[in-house]
C-alpha atoms as a printed R data frame, in Angstrom:
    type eleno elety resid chain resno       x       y       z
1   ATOM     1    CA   UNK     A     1  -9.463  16.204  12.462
2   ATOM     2    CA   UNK     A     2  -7.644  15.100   9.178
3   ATOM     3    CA   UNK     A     3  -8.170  16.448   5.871
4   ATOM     4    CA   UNK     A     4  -7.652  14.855   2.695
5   ATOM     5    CA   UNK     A     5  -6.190  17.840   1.036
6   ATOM     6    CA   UNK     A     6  -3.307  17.450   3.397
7   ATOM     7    CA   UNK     A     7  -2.688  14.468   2.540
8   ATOM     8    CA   UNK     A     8   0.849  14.131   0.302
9   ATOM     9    CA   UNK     A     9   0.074  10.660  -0.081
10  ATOM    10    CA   UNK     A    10  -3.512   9.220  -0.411
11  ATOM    11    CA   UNK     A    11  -4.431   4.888  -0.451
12  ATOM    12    CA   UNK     A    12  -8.289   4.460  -1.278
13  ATOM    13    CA   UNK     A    13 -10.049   0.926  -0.073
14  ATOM    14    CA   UNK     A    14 -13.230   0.309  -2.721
15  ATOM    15    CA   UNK     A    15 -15.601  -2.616  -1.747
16  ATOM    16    CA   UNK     A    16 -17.382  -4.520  -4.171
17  ATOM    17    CA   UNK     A    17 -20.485  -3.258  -2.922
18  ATOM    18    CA   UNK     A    18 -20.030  -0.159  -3.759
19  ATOM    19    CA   UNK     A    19 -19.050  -1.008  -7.528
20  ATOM    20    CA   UNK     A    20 -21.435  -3.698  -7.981
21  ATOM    21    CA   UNK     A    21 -24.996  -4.191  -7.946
22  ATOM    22    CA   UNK     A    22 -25.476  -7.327  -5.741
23  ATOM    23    CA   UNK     A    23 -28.780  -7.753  -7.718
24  ATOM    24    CA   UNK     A    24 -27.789  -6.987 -11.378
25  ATOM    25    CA   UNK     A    25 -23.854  -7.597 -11.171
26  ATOM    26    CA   UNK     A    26 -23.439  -4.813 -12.913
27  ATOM    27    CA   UNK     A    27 -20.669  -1.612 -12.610
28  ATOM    28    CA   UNK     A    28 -22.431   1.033 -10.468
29  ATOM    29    CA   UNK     A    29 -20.742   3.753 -13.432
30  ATOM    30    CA   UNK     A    30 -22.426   6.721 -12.404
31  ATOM    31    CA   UNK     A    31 -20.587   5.859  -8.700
32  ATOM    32    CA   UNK     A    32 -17.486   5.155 -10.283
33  ATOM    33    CA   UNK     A    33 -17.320   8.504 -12.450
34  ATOM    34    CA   UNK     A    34 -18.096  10.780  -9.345
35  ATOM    35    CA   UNK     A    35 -15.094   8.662  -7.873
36  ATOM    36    CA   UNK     A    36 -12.732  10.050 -10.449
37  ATOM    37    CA   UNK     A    37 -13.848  13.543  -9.760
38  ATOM    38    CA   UNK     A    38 -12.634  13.255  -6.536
39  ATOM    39    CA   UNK     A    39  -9.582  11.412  -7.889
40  ATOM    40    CA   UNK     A    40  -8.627  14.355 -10.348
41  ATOM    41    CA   UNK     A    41  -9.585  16.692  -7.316
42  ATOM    42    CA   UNK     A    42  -6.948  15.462  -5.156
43  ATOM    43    CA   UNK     A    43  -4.504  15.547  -7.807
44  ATOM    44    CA   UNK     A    44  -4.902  18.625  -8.555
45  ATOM    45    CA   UNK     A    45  -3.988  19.099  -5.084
46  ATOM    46    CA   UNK     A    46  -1.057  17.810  -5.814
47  ATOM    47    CA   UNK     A    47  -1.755  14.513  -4.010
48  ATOM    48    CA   UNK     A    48  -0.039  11.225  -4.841
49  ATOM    49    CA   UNK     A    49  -3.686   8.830  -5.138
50  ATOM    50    CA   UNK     A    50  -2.969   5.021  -5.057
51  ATOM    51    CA   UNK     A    51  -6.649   3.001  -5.211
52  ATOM    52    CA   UNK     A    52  -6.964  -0.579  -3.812
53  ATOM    53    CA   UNK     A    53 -10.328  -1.804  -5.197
54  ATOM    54    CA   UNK     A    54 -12.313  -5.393  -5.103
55  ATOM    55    CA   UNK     A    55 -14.908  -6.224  -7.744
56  ATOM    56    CA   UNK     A    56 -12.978  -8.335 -10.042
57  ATOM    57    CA   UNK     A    57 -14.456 -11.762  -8.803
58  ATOM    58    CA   UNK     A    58 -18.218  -9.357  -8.137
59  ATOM    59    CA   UNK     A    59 -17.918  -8.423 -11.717
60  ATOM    60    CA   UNK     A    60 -16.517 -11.646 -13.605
61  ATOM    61    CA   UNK     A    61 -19.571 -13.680 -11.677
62  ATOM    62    CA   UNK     A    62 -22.022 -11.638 -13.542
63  ATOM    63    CA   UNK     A    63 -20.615 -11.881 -17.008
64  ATOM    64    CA   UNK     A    64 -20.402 -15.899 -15.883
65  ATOM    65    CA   UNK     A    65 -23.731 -16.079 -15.196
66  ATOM    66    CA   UNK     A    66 -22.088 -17.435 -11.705
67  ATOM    67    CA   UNK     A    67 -24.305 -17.281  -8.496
68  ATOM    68    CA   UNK     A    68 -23.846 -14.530  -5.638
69  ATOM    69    CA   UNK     A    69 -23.423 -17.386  -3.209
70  ATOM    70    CA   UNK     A    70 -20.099 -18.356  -2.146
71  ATOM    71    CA   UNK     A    71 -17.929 -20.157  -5.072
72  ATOM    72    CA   UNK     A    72 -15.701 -22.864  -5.474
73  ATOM    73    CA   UNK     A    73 -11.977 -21.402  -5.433
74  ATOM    74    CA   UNK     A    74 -11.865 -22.697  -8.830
75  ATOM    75    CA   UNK     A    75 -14.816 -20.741 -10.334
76  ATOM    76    CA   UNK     A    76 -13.722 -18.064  -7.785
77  ATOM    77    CA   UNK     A    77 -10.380 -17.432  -9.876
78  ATOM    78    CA   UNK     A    78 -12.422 -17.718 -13.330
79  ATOM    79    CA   UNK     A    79 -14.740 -14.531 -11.885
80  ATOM    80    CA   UNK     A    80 -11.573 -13.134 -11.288
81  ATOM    81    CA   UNK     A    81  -9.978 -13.555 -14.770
82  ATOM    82    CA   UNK     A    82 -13.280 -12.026 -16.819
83  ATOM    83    CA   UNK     A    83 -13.832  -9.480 -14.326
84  ATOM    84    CA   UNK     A    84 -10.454  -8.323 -13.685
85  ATOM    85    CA   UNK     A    85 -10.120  -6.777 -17.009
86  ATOM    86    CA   UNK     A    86 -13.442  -5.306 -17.065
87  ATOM    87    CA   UNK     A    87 -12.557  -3.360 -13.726
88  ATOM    88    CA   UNK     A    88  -9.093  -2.564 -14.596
89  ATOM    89    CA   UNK     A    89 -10.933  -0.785 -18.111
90  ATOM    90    CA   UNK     A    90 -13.844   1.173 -16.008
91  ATOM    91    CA   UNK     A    91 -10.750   2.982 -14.313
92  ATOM    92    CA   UNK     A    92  -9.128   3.695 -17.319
93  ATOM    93    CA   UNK     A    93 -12.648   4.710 -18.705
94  ATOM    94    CA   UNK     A    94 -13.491   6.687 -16.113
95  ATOM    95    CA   UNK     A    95 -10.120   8.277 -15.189
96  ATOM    96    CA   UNK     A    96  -8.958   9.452 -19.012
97  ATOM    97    CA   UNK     A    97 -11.417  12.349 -19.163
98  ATOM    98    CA   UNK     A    98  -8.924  13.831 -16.610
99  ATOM    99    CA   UNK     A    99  -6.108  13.188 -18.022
100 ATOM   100    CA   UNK     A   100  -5.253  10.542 -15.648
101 ATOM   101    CA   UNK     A   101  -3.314   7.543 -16.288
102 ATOM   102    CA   UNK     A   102  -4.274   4.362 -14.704
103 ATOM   103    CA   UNK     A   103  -1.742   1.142 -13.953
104 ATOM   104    CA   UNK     A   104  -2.801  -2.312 -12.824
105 ATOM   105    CA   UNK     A   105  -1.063  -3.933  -9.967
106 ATOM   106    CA   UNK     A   106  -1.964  -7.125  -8.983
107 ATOM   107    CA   UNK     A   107  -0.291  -8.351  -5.726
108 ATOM   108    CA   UNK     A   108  -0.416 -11.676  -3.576
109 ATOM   109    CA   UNK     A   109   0.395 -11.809   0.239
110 ATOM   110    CA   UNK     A   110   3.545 -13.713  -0.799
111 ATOM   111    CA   UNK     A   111   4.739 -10.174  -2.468
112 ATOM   112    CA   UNK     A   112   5.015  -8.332   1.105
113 ATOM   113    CA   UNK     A   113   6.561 -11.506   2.692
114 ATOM   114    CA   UNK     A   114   9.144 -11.769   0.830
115 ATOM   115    CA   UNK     A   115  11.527  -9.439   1.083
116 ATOM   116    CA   UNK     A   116  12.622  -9.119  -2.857
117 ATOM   117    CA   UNK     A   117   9.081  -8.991  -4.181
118 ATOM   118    CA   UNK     A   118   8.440  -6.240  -1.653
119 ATOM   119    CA   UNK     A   119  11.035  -4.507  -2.820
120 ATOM   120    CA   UNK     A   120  10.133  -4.317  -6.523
121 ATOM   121    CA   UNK     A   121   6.519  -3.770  -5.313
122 ATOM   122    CA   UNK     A   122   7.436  -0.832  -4.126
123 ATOM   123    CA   UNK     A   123  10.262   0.200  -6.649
124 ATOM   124    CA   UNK     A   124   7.325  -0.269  -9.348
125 ATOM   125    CA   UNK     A   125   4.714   1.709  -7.310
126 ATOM   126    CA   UNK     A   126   6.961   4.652  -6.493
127 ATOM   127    CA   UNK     A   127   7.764   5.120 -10.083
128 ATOM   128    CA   UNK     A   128   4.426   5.158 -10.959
129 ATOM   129    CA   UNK     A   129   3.294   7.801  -8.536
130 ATOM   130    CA   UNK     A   130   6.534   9.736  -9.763
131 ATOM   131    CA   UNK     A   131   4.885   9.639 -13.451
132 ATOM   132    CA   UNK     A   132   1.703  11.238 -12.350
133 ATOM   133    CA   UNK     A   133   0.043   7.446 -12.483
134 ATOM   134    CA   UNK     A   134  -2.985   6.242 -10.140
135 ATOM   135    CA   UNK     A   135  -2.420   2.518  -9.342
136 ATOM   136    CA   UNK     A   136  -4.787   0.670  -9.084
137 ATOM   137    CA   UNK     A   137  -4.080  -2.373  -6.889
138 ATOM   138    CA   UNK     A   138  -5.952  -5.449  -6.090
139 ATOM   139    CA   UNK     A   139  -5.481  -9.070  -5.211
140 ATOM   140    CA   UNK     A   140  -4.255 -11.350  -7.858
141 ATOM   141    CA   UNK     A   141  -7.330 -13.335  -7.411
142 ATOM   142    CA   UNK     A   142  -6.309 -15.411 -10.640
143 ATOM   143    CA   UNK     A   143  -3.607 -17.470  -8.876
144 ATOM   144    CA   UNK     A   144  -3.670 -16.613  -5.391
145 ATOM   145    CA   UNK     A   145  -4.643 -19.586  -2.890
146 ATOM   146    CA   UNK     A   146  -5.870 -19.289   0.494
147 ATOM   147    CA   UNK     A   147  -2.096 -19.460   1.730
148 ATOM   148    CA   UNK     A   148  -0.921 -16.628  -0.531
149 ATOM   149    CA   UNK     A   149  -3.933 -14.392   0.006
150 ATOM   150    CA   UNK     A   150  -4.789 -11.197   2.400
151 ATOM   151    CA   UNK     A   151  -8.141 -12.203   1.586
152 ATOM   152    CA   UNK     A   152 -10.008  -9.212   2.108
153 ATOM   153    CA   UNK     A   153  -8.266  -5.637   0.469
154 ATOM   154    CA   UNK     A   154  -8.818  -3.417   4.192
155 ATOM   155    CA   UNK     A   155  -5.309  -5.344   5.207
156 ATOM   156    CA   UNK     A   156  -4.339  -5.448   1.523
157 ATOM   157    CA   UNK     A   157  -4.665  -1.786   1.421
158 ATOM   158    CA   UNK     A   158  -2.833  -0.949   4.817
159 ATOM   159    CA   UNK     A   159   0.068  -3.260   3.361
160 ATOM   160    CA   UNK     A   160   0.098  -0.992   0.332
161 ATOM   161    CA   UNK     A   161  -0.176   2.363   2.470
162 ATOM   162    CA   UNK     A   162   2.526   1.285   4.365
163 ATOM   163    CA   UNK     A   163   4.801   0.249   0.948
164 ATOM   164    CA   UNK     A   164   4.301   3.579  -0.271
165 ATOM   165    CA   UNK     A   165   4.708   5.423   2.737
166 ATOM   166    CA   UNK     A   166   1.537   6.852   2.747
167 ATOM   167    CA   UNK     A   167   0.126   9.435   5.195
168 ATOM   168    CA   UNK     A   168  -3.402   8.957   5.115
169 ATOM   169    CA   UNK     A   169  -5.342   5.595   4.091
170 ATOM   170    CA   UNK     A   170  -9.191   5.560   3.350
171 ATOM   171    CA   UNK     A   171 -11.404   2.593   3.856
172 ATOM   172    CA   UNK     A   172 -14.831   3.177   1.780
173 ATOM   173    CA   UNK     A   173 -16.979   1.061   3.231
174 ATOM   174    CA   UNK     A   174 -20.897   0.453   3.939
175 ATOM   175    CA   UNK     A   175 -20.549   1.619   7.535
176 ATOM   176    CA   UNK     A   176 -19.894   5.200   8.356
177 ATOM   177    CA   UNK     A   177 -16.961   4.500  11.308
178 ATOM   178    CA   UNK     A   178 -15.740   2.553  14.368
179 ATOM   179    CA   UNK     A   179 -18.958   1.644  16.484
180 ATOM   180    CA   UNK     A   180 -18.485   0.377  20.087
181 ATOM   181    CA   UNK     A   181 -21.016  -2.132  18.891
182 ATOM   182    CA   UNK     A   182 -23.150  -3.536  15.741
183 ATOM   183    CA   UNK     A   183 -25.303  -0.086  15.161
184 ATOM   184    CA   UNK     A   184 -27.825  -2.515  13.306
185 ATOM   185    CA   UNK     A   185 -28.393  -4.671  16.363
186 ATOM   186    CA   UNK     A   186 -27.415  -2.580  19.315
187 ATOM   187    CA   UNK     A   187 -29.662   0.826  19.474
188 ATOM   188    CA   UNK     A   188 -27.021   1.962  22.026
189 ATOM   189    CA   UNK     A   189 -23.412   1.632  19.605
190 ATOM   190    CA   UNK     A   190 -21.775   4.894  19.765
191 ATOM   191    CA   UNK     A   191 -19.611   5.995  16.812
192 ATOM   192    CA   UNK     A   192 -16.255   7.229  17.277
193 ATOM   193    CA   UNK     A   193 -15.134  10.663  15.644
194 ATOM   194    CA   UNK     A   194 -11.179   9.940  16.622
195 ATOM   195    CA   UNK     A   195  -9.647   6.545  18.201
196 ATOM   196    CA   UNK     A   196  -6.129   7.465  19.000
197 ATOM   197    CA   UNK     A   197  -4.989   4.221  20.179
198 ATOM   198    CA   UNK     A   198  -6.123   0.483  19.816
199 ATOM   199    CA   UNK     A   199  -6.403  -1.098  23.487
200 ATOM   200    CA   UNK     A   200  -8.314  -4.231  24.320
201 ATOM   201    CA   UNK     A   201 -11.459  -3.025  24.566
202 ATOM   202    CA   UNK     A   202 -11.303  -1.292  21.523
203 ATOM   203    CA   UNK     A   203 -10.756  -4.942  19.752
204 ATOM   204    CA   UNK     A   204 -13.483  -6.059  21.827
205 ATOM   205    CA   UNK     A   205 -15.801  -3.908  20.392
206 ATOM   206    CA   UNK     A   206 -14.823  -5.040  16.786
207 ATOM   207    CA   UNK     A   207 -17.537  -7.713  15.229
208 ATOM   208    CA   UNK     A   208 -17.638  -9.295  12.112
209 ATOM   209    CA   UNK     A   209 -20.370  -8.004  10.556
210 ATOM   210    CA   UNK     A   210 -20.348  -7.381   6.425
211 ATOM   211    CA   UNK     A   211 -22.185  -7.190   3.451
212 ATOM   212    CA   UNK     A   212 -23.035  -9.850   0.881
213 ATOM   213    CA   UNK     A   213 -20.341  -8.945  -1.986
214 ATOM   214    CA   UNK     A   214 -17.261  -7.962   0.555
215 ATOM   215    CA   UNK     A   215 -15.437 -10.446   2.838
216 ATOM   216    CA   UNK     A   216 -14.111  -7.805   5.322
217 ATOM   217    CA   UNK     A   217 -15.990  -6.969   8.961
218 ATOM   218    CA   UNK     A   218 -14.533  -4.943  11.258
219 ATOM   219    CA   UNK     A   219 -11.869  -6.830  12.615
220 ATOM   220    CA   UNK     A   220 -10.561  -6.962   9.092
221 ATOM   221    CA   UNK     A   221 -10.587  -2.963   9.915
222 ATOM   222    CA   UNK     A   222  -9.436  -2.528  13.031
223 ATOM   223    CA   UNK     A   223  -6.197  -4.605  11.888
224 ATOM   224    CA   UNK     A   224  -5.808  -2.489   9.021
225 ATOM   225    CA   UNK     A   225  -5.614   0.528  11.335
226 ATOM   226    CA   UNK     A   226  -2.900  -1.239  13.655
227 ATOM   227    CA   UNK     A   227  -0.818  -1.849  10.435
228 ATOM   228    CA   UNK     A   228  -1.690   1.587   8.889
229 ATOM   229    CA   UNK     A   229  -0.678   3.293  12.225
230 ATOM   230    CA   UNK     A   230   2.153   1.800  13.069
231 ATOM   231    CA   UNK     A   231   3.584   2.859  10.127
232 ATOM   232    CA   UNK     A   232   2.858   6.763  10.793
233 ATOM   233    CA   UNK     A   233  -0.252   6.448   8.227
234 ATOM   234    CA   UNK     A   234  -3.594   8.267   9.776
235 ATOM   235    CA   UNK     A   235  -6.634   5.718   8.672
236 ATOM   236    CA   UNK     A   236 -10.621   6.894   8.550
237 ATOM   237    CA   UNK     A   237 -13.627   4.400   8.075
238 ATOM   238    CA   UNK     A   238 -16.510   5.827   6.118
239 ATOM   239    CA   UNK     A   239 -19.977   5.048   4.376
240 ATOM   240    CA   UNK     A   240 -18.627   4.945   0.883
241 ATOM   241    CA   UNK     A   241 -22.113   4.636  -0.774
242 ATOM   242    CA   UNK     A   242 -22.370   8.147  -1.481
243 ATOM   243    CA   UNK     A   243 -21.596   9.794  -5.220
244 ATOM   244    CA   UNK     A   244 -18.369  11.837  -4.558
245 ATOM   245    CA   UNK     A   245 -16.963   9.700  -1.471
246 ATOM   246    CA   UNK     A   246 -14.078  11.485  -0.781
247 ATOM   247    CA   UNK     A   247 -14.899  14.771  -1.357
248 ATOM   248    CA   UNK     A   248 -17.909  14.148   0.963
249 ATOM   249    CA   UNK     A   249 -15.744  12.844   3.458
250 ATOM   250    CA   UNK     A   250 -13.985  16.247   3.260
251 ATOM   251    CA   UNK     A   251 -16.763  18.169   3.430
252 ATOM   252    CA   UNK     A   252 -18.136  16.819   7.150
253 ATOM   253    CA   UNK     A   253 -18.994  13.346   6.520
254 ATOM   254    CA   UNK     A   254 -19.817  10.859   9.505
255 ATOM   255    CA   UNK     A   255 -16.470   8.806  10.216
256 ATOM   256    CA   UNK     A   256 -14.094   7.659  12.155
257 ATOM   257    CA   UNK     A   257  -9.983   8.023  11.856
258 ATOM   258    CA   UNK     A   258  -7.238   6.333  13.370
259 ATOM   259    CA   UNK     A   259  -4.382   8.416  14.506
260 ATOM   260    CA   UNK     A   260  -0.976   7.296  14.148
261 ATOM   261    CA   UNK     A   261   1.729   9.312  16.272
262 ATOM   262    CA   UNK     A   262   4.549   9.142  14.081
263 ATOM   263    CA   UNK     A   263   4.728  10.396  10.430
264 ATOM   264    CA   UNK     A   264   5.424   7.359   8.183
265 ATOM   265    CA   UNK     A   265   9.140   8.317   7.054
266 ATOM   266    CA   UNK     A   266  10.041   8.673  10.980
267 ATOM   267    CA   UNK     A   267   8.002   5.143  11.287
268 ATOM   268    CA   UNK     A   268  10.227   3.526   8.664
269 ATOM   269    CA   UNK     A   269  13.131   4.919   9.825
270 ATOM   270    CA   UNK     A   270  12.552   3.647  13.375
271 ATOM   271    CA   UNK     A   271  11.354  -0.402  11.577
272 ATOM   272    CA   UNK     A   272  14.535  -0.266   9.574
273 ATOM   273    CA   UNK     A   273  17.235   1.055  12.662
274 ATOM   274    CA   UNK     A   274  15.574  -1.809  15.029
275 ATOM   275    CA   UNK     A   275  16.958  -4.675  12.267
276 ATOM   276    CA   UNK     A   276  19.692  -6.720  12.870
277 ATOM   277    CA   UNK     A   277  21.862  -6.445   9.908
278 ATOM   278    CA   UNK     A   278  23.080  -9.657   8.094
279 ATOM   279    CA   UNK     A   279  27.062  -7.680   6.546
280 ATOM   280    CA   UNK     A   280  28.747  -4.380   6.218
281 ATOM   281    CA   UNK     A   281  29.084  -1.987   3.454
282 ATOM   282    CA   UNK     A   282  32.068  -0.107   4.219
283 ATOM   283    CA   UNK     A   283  32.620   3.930   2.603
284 ATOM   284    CA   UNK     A   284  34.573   6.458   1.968
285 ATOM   285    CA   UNK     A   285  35.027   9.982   3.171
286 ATOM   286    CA   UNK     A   286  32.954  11.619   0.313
287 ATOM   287    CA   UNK     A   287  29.893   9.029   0.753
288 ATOM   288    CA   UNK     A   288  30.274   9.595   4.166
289 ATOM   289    CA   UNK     A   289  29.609  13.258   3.248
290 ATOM   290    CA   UNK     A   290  26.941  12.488   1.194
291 ATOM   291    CA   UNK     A   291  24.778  10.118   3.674
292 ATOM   292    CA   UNK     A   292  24.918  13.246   6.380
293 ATOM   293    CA   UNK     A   293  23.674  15.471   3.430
294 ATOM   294    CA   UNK     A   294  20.498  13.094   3.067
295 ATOM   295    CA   UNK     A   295  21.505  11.286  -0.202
296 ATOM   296    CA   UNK     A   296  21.752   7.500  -1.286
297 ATOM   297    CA   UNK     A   297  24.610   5.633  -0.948
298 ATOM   298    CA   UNK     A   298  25.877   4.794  -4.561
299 ATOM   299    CA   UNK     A   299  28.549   1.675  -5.547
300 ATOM   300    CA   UNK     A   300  30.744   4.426  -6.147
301 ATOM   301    CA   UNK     A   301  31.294   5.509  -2.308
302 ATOM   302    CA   UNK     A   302  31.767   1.576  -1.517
303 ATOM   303    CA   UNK     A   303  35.157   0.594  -0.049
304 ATOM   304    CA   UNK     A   304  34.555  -2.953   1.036
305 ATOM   305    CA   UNK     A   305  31.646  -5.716   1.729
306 ATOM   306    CA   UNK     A   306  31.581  -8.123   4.161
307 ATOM   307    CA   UNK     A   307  28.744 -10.833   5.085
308 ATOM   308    CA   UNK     A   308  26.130 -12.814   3.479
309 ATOM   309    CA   UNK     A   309  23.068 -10.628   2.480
310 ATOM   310    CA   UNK     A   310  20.877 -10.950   0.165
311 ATOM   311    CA   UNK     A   311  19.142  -8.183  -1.760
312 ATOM   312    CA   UNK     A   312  16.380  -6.145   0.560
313 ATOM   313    CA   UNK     A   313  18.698  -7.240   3.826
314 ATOM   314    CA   UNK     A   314  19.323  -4.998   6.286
315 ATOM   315    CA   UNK     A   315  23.229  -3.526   6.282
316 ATOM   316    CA   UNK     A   316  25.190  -1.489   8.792
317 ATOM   317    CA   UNK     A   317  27.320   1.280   7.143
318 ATOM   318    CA   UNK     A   318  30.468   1.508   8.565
319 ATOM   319    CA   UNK     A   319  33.264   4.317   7.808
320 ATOM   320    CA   UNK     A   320  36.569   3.339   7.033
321 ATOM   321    CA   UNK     A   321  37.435   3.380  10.795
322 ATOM   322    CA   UNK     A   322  34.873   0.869  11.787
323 ATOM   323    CA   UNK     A   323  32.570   3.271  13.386
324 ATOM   324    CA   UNK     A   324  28.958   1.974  12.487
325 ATOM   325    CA   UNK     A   325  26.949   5.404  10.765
326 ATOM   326    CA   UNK     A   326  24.018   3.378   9.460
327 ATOM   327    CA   UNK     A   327  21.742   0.910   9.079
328 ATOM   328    CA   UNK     A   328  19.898   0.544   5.544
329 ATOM   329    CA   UNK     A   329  18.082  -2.271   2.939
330 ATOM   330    CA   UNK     A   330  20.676  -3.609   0.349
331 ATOM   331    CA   UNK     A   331  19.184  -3.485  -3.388
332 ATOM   332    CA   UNK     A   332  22.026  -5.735  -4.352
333 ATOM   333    CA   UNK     A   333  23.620  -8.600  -2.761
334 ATOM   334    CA   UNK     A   334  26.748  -9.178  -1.254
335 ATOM   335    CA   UNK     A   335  28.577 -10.392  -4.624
336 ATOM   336    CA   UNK     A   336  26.657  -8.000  -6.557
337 ATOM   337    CA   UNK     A   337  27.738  -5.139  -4.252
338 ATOM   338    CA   UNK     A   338  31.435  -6.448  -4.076
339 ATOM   339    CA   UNK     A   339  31.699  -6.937  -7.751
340 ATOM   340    CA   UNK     A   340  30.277  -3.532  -8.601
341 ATOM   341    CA   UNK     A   341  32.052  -1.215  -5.489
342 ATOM   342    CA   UNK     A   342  34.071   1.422  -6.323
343 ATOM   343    CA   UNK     A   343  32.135   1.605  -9.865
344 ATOM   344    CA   UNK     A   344  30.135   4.759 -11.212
345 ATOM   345    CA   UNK     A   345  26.223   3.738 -11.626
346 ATOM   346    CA   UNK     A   346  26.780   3.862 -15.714
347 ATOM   347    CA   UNK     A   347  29.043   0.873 -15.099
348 ATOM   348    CA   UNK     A   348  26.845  -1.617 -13.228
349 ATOM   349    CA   UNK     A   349  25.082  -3.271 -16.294
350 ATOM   350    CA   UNK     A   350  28.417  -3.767 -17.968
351 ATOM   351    CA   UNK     A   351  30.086  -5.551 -14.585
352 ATOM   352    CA   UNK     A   352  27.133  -7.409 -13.833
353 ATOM   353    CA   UNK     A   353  26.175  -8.807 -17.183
354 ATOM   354    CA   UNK     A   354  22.620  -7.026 -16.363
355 ATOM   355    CA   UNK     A   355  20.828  -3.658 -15.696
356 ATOM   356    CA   UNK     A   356  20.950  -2.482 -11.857
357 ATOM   357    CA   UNK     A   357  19.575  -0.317 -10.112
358 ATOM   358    CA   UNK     A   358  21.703   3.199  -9.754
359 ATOM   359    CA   UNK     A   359  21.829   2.913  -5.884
360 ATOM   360    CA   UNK     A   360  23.066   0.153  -3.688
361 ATOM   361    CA   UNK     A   361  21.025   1.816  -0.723
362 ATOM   362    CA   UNK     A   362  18.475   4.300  -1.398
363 ATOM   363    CA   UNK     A   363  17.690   7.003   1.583
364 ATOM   364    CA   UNK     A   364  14.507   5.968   2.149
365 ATOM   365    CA   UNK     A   365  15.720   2.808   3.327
366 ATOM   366    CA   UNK     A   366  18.512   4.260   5.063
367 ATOM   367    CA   UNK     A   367  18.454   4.727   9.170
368 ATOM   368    CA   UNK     A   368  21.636   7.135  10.340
């Protein structure tokens, strides 16, 4: 069975439910500060914590004076804009006493689509987790419309987990796992302790079921953990009601995980070699070098570009004799990465008439 501590990377799902009263429409604060325990716990670890939590809209209909019914999109994305700020200040609030610096990242379903936002997604995320920051990610319910939204954060936070590469994901939720069948209808549902692979009868078992404040059931779930998987991330479903969530979920708690079989580097190594690149970066002998020693291919090393690619494309690196050694995700384009081959990082800004990023293909995106 998983355990959070080994977990290098950690994404945490937060309902509304479990921040809001439903009744009052008020923060639950004493849940939130026994949250950030278990927040400064695990990173004290030394674990990397990104948090995907709901409540903006939950929150922002409360200060409105809104009703808990279903809203209007209009009056939906007004919630959002009152309580967004509220929720993004609890964190803060509740983090600080640790130390802990908190960043808001609001996302659409448009920014994992597209290739370019994706990529400064998850530029901006991994240099926040390299300054010691918790994100704290949600959907930008402000502008988003129903055919630029995830809407519901389980797939929102799988999308995330698999940006960042991370190795676990948590969903907190008001159930406490996978059952083979609605435990509040069906005396007979079984939970599952481990579900190492989805198969049809698996989905079959998956209803709808959800609570008054949150818009995801456990379909919502169950694709969450194909995404999550897939991607080499291990997923558990828990009751998230509890003070202390995660650390009770360490400690024994009733759940259910989702095993993935690969680890999520060897997953994104294996999505980016199956790609069918759009040019070729050709290299020298010392970038050659440097690629087999496991670093990033800088303009430096480039000898020639050929194709049309845009920037987050997929690129075979070829050696100077044609023999193909690579396959990685451009962070420039093809004129970009003509105009600025052969050039030392410190030059880029100066040839391109605007700051660049120091690599043209980072490792991470890199399949030899």
């Amino acid at each position: 069975m998983a355990t959070l501590t080994s977990a290098k990377r950690l994404v945490v799902k937060i309902g509304s439910a479990l921040l809001v009263d439903r009744d009052t429409g008020q923060l639950r604060s004493d849940w939130l500060h026994s949250l950030a325990q278990d927040v400064a716990w695990l990173k004290g670890q030394g674990t990397d914590v990104i948090l995907v939590s709901s409540g903006s809209i939950a929150l922002g209909r409360g200060v409105l004076g809104l009703p808990m019914a279903a809203l209007p999109l209009e009056q939906s994305q007004a919630a959002a804009a009152v309580g967004q700020i509220r929720l993004a200040r609890a964190y803060e609030e509740a983090l600080t006493p640790y130390k802990i610096t908190t960043a808001q990242v609001l996302v659409t379903l448009e920014d994992s689509a597209d290739r370019r936002r994706y990529l400064n997604s998850r530029a901006t995320l991994e240099t926040l987790l390299g300054l010691g920051v918790v994100p704290i990610v949600n959907e930008n319910d402000t502008v988003a419309t129903d055919e630029i939204r995830y809407g519901d954060n389980d797939r929102l936070a799988a999308q995330i987990a698999v940006t960042v590469g991370a190795d676990q994901l948590i969903l907190l939720s008001d159930v406490d796992g996978f059952y083979s069948g609605n435990p509040n209808e069906d005396p007979n549902a079984i939970r599952f302790d481990t579900i190492d692979r989805i198969t049809p009868e698996i989905e079959a078992m998956a209803g709808d079921a959800g609570s008054g404040l949150s818009k995801g059931g456990m379909k919502t779930k169950l694709l969450a953990a194909q995404m999550a998987t897939a991607a080499g991330c291990d997923m558990a479903i828990t009751e998230g009601s509890p003070l202390n969530p995660l650390k009770t979920l360490e400690n024994g708690a009733n759940c259910t995980w989702f095993t993935a079989t690969l680890d999520p580097h060897a997953a994104r190594k294996r999505w980016i070699s199956a790609m069918k690149p759009r040019g070729e970066i050709v290299i020298d002998d010392g970038a050659v070098r440097a690629l087999a020693n496991g670093k990033s291919l800088l303009p430096a090393g480039i000898v020639g570009v050929n194709g049309d690619f845009g920037r987050g494309d997929p690129v075979a690196i070829m050696d100077q004799a044609a023999r193909r050694l690579a396959l990685g995700l451009s962070r420039y384009t093809a004129p970009e990465a003509d105009a600025i081959k052969g050039r030392k990082s410190s030059e880029i800004e100066a040839t391109l008439g605007y700051p660049g990023r120091a690599v043209l293909v980072h490792r991470d995106d890199l399949a030899l």
